[in-house]
C-alpha positions as CSV (number, residue, x, y, z in Angstrom):
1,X,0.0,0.0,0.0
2,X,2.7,2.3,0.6
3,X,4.4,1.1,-2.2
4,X,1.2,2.4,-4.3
5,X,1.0,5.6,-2.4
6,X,4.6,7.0,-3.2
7,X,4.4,5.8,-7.0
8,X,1.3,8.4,-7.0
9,X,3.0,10.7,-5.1
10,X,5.9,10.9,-7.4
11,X,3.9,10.4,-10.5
12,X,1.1,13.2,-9.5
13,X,2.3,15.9,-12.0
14,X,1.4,13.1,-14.8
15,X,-1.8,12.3,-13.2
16,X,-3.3,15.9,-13.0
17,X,-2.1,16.4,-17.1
18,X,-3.5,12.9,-18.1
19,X,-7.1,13.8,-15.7
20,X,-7.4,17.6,-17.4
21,X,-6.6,16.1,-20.5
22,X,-9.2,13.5,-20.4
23,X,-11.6,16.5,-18.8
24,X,-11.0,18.9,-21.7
25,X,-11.4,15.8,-24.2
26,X,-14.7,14.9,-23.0
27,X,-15.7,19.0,-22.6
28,X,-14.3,19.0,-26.5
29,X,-16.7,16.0,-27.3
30,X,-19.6,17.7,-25.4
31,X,-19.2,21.0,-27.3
32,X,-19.2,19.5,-31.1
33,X,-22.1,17.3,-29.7
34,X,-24.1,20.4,-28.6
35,X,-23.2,22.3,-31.9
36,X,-24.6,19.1,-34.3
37,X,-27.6,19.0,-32.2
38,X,-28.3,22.2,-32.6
39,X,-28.0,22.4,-36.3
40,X,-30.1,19.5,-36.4
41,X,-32.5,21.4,-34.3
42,X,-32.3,24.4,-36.6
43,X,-32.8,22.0,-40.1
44,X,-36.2,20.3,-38.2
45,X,-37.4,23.6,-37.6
46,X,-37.4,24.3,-41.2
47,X,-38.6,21.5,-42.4
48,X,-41.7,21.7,-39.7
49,X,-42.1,25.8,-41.2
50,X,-42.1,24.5,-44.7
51,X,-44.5,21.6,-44.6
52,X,-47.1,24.1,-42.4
53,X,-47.4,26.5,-45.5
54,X,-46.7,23.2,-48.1
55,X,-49.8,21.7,-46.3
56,X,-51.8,24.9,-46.5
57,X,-51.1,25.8,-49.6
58,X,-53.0,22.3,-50.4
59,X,-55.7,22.4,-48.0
60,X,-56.6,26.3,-47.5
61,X,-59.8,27.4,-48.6
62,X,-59.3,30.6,-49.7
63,X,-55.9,29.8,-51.8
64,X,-57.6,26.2,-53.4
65,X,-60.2,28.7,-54.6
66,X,-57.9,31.0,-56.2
67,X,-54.8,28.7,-57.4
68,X,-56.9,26.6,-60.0
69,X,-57.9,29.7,-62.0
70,X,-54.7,30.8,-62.5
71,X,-53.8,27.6,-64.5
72,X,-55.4,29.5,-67.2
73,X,-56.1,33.1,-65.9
74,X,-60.0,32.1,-65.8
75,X,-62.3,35.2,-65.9
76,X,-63.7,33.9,-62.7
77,X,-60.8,35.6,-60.9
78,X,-62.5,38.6,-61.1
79,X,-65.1,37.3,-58.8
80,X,-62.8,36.6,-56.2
81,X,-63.4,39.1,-52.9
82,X,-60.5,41.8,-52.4
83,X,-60.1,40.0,-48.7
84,X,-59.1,36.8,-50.7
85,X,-57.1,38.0,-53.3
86,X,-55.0,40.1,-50.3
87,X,-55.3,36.3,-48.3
88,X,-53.3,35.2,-51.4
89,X,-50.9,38.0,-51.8
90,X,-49.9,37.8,-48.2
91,X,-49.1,33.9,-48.2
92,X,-46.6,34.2,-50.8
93,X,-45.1,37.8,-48.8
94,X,-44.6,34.6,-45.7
95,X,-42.8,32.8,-48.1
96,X,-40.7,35.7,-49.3
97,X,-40.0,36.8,-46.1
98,X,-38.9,32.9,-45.2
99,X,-36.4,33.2,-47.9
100,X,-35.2,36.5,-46.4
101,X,-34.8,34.9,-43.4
102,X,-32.8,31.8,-44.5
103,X,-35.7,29.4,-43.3
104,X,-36.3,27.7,-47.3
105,X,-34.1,28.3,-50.2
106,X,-34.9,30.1,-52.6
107,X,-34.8,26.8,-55.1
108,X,-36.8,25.2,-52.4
109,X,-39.3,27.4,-52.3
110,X,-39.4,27.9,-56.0
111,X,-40.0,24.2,-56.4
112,X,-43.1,24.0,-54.3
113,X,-44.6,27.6,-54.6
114,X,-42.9,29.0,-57.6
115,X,-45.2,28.5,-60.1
116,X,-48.6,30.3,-58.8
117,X,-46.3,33.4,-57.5
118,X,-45.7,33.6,-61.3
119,X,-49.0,32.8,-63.0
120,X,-50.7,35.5,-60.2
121,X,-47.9,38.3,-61.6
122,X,-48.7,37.4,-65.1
123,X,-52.8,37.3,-64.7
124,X,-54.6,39.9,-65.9
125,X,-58.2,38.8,-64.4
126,X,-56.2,38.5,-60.6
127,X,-55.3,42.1,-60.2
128,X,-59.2,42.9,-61.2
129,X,-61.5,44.7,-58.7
130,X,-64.4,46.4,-60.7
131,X,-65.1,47.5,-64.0
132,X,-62.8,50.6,-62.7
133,X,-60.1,49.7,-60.4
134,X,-57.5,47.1,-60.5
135,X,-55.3,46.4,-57.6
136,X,-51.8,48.4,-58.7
137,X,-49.0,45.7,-58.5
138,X,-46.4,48.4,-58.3
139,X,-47.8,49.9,-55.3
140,X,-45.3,50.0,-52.2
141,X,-47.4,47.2,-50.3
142,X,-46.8,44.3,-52.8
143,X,-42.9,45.2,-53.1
144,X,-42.4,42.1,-51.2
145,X,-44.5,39.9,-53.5
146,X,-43.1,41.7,-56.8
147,X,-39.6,40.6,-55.2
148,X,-40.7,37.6,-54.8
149,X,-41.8,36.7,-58.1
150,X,-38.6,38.1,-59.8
151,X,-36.6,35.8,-57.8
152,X,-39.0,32.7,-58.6
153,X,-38.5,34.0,-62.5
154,X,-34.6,34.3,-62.0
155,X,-34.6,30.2,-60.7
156,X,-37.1,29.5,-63.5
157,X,-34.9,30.7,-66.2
158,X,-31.9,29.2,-64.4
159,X,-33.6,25.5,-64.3
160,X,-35.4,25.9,-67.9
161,X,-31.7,27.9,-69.7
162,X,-28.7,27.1,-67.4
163,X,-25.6,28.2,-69.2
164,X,-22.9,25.3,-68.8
165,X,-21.3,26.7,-65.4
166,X,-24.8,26.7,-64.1
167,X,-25.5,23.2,-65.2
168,X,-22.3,21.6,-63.9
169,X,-22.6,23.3,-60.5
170,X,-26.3,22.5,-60.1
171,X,-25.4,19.0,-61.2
172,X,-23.0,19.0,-58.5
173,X,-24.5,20.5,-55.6
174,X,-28.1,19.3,-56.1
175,X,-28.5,18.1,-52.8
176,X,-27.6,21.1,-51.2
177,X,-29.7,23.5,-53.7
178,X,-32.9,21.2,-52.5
179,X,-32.0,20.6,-48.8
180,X,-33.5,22.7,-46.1
């Protein structure tokens, strides 16, 4: 016993590196562990965001009424209330503003609400009140959506035209240009 004692007396030095070394290993481990989890936290939060307005824009009342006539800019847009046409205008804004904040990509979001952005810009029967008044799309309040729209043109054209840089590097990186 004494025998063991004076070995760890004269071997303490060594001890107290090899124990904070093991400590700050283990800290070290913790940290990374912390950080992945966090991301991981960060990428379900996403996903949870973009499957709410995914799912709405699939089962909401007022946008199924409105996204079928813009297939073919149907004359019964005209009929739709001011209230629901604003409804409209203001999910895609969310969606803009998700983009602005990083929580979809911009080729994510293009993917799954793209396309009506763009019919909706390019109808002429949606921006219809009354035989007098049209709602003006250049007005300050639908700067958000007009930005929008240009970005969903600018990954249109990209996907439909990619020069040959654009093709290799979205051949390349496809998985991250669709990940959340």
């Amino acid at each position: 016993m004494t025998n063991i004692l004076s070995s760890l007396e004269q071997n303490k030095d060594t001890l107290t590196v090899i124990i904070a070394g093991l400590a700050g290993i283990i800290t070290f481990g913790t940290f990374i562990k912390a950080i992945l989890e966090f991301r991981l936290q960060g990428k379900q939060k996403r996903a949870e965001f973009f499957d709410t307005y995914k799912v709405r824009l699939r089962t909401d009342k007022q946008l199924n009424k409105i996204t079928p006539l813009l297939e073919d800019d149907n004359v019964e847009l005209k009929e739709i209330s001011l209230i629901d046409k604003y409804y409209f205008l203001g999910f895609y804004e969310q969606i803009a503003v998700a983009i602005n904040s990083g929580l979809i990509k911009k080729n994510v979001a293009h993917y799954f609400f793209g396309y009506f952005a763009i019919q909706c810009w390019e109808s002429e029967n949606f921006w219809y009140l009354d035989k007098d008044t049209e709602i003006e799309k250049d007005e300050y309040y639908w700067l958000t959506f007009k930005n929008f729209v240009h970005i969903m043109k600018k990954v249109e054209k990209r996907r439909i035209n990619p020069n040959c840089l654009q093709s290799v590097y979205d051949k390349a990186f496809y998985k991250k240009l669709y990940r959340f």
